[in-house]
Structures are given as C-alpha cells and as structure tokens.
C-alpha positions as CSV (number, residue, x, y, z in Angstrom):
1,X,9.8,-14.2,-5.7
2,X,7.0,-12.0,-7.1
3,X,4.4,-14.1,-7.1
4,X,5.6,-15.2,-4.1
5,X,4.9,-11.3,-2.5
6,X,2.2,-10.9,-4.7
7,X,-0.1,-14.1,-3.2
8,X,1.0,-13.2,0.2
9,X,-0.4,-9.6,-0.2
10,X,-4.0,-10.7,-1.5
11,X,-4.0,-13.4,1.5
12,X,-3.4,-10.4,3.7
13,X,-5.8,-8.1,2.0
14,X,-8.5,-10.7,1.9
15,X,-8.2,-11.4,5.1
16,X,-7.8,-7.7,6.4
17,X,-11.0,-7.3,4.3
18,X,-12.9,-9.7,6.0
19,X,-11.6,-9.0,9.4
20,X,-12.7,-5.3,8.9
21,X,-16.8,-6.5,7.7
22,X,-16.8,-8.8,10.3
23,X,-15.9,-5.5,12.9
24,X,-18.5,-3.6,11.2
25,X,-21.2,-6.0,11.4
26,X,-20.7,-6.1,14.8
27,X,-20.7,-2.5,15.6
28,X,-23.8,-2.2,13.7
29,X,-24.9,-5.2,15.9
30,X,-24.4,-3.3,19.1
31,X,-25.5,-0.4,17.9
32,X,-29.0,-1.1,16.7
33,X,-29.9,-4.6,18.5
34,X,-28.0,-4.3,21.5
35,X,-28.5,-0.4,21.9
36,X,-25.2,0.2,22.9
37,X,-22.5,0.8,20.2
38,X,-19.3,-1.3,21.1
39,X,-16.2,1.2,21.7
40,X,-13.7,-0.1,19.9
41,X,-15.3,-1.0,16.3
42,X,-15.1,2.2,14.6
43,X,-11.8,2.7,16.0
44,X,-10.4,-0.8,14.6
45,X,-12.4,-0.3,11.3
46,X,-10.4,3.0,10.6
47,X,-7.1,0.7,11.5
48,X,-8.3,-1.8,9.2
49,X,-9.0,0.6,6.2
50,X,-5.5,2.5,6.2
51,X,-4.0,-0.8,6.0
52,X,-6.0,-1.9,3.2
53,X,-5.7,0.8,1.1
54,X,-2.0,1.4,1.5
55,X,-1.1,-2.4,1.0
56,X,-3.6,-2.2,-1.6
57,X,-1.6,0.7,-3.3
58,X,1.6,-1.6,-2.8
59,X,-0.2,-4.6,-4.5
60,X,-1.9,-2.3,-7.0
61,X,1.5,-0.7,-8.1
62,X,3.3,-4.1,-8.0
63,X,0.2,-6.1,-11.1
64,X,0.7,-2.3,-12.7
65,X,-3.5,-2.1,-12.3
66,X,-2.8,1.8,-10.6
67,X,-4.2,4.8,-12.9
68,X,-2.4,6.2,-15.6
69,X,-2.3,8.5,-18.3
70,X,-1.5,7.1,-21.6
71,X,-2.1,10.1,-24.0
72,X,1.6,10.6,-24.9
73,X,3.0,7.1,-24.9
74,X,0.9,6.6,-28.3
75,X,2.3,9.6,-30.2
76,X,6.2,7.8,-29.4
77,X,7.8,4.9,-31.4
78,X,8.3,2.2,-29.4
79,X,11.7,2.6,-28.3
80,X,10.6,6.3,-26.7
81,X,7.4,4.5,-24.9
82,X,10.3,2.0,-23.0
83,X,12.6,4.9,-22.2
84,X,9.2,6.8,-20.7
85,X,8.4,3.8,-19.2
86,X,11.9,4.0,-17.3
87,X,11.1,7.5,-16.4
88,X,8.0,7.2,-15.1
89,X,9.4,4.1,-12.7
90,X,12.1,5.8,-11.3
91,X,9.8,8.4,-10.5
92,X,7.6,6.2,-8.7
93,X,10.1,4.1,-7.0
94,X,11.7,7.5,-6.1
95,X,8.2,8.7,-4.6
96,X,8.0,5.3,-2.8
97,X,11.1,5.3,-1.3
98,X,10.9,9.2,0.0
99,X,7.7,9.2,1.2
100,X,6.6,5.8,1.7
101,X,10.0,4.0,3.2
102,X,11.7,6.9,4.7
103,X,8.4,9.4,5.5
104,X,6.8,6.1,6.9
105,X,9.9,5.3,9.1
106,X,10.2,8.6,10.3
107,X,6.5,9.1,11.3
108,X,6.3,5.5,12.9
109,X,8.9,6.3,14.8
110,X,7.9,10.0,16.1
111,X,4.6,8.1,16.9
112,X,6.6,5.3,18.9
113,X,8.7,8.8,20.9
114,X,5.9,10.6,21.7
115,X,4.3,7.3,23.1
116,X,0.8,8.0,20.8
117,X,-1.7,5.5,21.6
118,X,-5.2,5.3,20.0
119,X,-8.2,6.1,22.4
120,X,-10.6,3.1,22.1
121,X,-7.8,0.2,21.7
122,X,-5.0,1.7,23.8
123,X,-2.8,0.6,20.5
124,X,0.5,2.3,19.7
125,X,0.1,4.5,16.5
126,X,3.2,3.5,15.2
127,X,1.8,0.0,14.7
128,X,-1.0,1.6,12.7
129,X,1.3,3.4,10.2
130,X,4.1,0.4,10.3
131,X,2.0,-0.3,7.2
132,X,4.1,3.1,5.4
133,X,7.4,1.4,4.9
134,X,6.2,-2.0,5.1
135,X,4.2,-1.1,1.6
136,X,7.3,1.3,0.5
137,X,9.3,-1.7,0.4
138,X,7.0,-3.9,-1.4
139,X,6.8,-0.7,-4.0
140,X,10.4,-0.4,-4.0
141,X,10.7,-3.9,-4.7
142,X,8.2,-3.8,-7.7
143,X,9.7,-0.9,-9.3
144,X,13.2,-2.3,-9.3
145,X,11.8,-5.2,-10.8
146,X,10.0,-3.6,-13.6
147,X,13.0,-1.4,-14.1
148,X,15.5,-4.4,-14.3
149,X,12.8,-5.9,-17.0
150,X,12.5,-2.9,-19.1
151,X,16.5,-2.2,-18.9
152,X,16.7,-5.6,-19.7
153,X,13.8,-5.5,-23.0
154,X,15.6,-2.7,-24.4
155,X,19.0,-3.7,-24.4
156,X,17.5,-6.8,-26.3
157,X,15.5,-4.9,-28.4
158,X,12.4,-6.1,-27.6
C-alpha cells in the first residue's frame, strides 16, 4: 500500500510541477512579448506552489528524506536509538494530526463558511488548503507505519 501512495504522490508532484512551469512560462510570455501580463498566472502559480510543498512535506516525511538532527542518537546503544526513534514519530504523527488533519479541516472549512474566493480565479480557498488534511493523512499514515515497524523491530530484537 506504501508504494502504492508513495508513486501516486510523485505522479501528482510531477505533474503539479510541470503544470505550475508551464503557468509561469506563460505569464512571463504575456508579460514581456505580449505586453500584457495574463491575470490569473501568478495567482495559480501561488496555488500550485502551496500544494507542492505541502504534499512534498507529506511525500518527504513518508521516504524519511525530511531534516533531522542526529547528534544524540549516536551517543545511545541501539536499543535507546529505536525507543527515540518511537518518540520522535509519535511526535510527528501527533504534530500531523493536530495541525495538519484537524488545523487543515478546520481552516478549509472556515474558508468554505465565510465563502472566501481567490481574486484572479474566482476559486474557493478551501480548495486551495484541501491540500492540509489531505497531506495530514498521508503523514498520519506514514508515521503509523513506521511506528508499527519499529514496535515490531524491537519486540524482535532487531
């Protein structure tokens, strides 16, 4: 099932990559051959890049490739290092469920009350910051796996 959500977040991130250089080309098109700088680029290019970068966050958290600080996992025997590897994923999967899955849920649907829409695309906002809990599941999702896995190592002794 992993790889399963993990190649469907790259085909999404690729393409939401492309999608979003193919919207600044042409608003840097109509700005300096056409004269006349197309309303909606910048708008959708800002769209484009909250999506990317929270997904990417998701996808980021879920291949383990997000920054961390390894000074004091070296100084702990191994058995230590797996029990502060448990900490450390609760505390993320705790983060991503409070502010990602249930932040995100509340603020798209404040956005979606209050009727928000953006200026240049007449969008709703809450369809901008669905992206919130979409990537808090996808989070929550990795960290329960990890945490199942490392439960699961350390029972065994591995």
């Amino acid at each position: 099932m992993k790889k399963h959500i993990d190649h469907f977040l790259e085909w999404i991130l690729a393409l939401l990559l492309g999608v979003m250089v193919l919207d600044v080309f042409w608003g840097v098109i109509t700005r300096y051959i056409l004269d006349s700088q197309s309303s909606w680029t910048d708008e959708l290019a800002r769209f484009l890049l909250i999506w990317l970068s929270i997904l990417g966050a998701a996808y980021a958290s879920g291949k383990k490739l997000h920054i961390a600080i390894d000074l004091l996992p070296q100084y702990l025997n191994e058995r230590n290092q797996k029990i502060l590897d448990i900490v450390i994923t609760v505390i993320v999967l705790l983060f991503g469920i409070a502010v990602f899955l249930i932040g995100g849920l509340r603020y798209v649907y404040i956005s979606f009350a209050l009727g928000q829409t953006s200026p240049a695309l007449n969008l709703p906002i809450g369809f901008v910051y669905m992206v919130l809990p979409i990537s808090g599941l996808c989070i929550m999702y990795y960290k329960l796996l990890d945490l199942f896995i490392i439960i699961k190592n350390l029972k065994n002794g591995n």
